[in-house]
N, C-alpha and C positions, 0 to 999 in steps of 0.2 A: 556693488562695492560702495564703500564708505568713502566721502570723500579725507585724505588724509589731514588737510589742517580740521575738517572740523570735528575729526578724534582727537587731535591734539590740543584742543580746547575742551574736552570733557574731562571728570575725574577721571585718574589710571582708572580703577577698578570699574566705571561705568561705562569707558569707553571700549575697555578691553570684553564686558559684557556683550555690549552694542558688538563690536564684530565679530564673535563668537558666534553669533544670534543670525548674525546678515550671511556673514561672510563660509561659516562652518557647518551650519545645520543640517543635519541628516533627519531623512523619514523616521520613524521608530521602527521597529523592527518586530513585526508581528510576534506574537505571544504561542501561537496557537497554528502551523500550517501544514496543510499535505503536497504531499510530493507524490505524484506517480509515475513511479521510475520505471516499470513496463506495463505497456499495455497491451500488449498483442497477446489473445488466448492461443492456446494449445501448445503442447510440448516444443514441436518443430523449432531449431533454432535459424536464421534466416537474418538475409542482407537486410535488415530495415527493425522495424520496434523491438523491443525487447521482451523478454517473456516475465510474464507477472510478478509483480513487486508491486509494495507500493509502501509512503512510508508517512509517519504521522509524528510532526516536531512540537512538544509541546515545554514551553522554557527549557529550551536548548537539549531536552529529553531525548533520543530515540525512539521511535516503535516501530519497528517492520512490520510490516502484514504482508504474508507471504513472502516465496523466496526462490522465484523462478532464475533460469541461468541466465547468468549476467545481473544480478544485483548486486553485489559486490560491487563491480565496477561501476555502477548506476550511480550507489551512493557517493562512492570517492568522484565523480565527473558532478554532482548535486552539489559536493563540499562539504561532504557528512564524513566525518572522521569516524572508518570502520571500529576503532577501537569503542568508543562515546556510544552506541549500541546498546542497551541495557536492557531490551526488550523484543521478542521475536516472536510474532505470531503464525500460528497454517490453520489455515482453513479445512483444507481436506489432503488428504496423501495419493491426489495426482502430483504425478512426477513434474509438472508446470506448474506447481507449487511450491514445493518442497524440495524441490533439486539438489541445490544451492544451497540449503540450510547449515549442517555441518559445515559445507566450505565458507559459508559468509562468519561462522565463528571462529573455523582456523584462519582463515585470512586475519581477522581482527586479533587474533592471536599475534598473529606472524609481524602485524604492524603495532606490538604494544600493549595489545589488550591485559590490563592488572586487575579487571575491577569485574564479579560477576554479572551473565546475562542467564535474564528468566525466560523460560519459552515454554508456548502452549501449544497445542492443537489433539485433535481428536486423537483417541486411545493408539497406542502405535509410537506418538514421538517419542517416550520415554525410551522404548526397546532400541525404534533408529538412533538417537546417540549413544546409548551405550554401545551398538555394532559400528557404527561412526569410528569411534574410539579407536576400537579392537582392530578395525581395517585401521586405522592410521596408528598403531601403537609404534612400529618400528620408527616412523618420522618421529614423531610425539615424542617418543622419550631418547632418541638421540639426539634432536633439540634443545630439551631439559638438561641431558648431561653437558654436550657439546656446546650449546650457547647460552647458557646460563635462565633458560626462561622460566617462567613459572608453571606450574602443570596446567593445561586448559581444562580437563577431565574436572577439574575440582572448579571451574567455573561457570559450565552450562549446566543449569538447575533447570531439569526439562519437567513438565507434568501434561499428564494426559486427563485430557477433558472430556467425561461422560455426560454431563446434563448439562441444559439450560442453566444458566444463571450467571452471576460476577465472578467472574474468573482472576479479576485484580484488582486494588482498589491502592493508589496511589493517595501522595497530599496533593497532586492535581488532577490524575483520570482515575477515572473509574471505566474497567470494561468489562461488558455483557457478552456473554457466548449465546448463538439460539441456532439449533438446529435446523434445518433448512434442505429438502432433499434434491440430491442431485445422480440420479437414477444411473447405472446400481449404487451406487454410493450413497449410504444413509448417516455416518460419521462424518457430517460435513457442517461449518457452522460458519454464520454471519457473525460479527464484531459490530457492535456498537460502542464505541468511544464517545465519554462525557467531559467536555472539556472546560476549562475557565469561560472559555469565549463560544461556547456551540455542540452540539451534536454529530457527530460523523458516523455512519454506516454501511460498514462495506459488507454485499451480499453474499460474497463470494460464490462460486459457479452454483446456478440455481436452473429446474424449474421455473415455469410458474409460478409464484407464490404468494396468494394474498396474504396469510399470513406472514408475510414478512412487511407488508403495507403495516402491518397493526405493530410487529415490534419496531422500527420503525415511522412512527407516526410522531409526526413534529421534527424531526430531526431538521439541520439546518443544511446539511447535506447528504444524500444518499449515493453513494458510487456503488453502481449495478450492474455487473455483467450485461451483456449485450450480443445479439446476433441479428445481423442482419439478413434479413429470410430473402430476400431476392436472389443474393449472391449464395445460395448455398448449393443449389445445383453445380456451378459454377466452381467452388472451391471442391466437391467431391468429386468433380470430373478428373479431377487432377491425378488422384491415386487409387491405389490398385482396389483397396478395400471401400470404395464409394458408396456403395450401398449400405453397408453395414455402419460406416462414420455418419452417414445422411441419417438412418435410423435415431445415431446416438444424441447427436445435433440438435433433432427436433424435439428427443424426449427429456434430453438433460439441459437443457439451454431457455434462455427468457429473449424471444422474438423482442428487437427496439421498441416497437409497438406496445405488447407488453409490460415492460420495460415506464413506459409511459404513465401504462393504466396504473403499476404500483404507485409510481411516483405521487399522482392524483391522487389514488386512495389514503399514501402515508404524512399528503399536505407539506409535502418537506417546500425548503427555499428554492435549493438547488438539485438539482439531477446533473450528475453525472455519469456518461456512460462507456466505462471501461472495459477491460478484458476483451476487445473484441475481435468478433471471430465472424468474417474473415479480419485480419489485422492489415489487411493491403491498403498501401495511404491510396491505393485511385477510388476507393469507396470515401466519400468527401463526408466533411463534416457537415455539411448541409443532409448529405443523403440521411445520415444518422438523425441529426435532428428533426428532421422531415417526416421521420416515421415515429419517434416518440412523441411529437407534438400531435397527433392524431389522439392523444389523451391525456398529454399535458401541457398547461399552458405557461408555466413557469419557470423558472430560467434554467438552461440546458445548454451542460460542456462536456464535448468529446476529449476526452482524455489525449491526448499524446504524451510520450516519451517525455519525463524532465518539467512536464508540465507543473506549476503551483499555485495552487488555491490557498488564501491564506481567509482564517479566522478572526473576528465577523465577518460571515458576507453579508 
């Protein structure tokens, strides 16, 4: 603090400068940052992380990537005002994706939303909100008449994504779709976000993938699925279908380790490694990082719940 006779010897407007400057100043407030509002893989919903979401702010923009149960509530507990939304992305149409979608834009409906959301993902979104709709027509349009709202049907502008390439291109982002397989499932795509301040890539449920080292490559951070293979006996002992989930596990999934070896190949800044499965917090962040460092040596953050990464790192 300033002392006060000797602002009362400065000019007004100098002095009032001076403790504006001392007394009031705030950080800036990033341009550019992500949110990971769930990070626990697989549908199951459960006492502890949330299921997939994750969200990308850039001047004060929205963009959801994915939209597992509970984001909705993720963003409103973030401080993201469900309606300010303008953009919704899916990776693929597991139901730990995609759950949530229709409801995270009726809800934003319900809290105000006047203004269109664009939303992407593999061939399929177009048909789920139009059935969206039609299952919620009796709420929908007894709201419209009963409480004066405006139609949402005439606000989600969904499109489906067949190929690789720019799927939007903003006065600030531009983002890339790239196919990416995640066995059975071949309609499944990573997101590359180009932002004022950096590169962001999320891999969404993958394979192995060197090729996604290569789309990928430079970014300034890569958020990459994640499993960790010690605990997966472990996690399938649990349920009835163990063998069959241990199968799918190993053939659709990228081992931390792995995980690693992309991150090395794509040279990015940061790794970070989300979605994961098992999502139990007694698997530590060390355990995590301990196994991607076996092939990369650059800076590595395990995701939790709410966590923020902000642009430059």
């Amino acid at each position: 603090m300033i002392d006060r006779r000797v602002a009362l010897k400065l000019p007004l407007a100098g002095a009032a400068a001076l403790v504006a400057s001392t007394t009031f100043a705030q950080p800036a407030k990033p341009r550019t940052r992500i949110v990971f509002l769930g990070t626990k893989g697989g549908p199951r919903v459960e006492n502890g992380p949330s299921n997939p979401a994750n969200l990308v702010m850039v001047n004060d923009t929205p963009f959801v990537i994915d939209c597992g149960m509970g984001v909705s509530r993720q963003l409103v507990i973030a401080g993201v005002p469900i309606p300010s939304v303008k953009f919704i992305f899916i990776s693929h149409h597991h139901s730990d994706h995609n759950l949530e979608y229709g409801n995270l834009v009726y809800n934003a409906w319900v809290a105000g939303l006047s203004t269109p959301i664009q939303s992407f993902g593999p061939k399929g979104i177009e048909a789920m909100t139009k059935t969206y709709w039609e299952l919620n027509k009796f709420d929908v349009e007894t709201r419209i008449e009963d409480e004066g709202r405006p139609d949402p049907r005439k606000l989600l502008i969904a499109k489906d994504i067949t190929e690789d390439g720019v799927v939007l291109q903003t006065q600030d982002v531009k983002v890339t779709a790239f196919r990416t397989p995640h066995p059975p499932i071949t309609d499944n795509f990573a997101y590359k976000f180009e932002t004022p301040d950096g590169i962001i890539v999320f891999s969404s449920d993958t394979n192995y993938n060197p090729k996604l080292a290569e789309f990928a490559k430079g970014a300034d951070v890569l958020a990459h699925e994640a499993l960790y293979l010690p605990w997966v006996d472990g996690l399938v002992a649990r349920v009835k279908n163990g063998a069959t989930l241990k199968k799918h596990l190993l053939e659709s999934h990228t081992t931390a380790e792995d995980v690693g070896r992309i991150a090395d190949a794509a040279n990015v800044k940061v790794l970070v490694m989300s979605h994961l499965v098992p999502g139990d917090l007694d698997v530590t962040d060390e355990d995590w990082t301990n196994e991607a460092k076996k092939n990369f040596k650059g800076r590595i953050i395990v995701a939790r719940d709410l966590k923020e990464l902000a642009l430059p790192v």
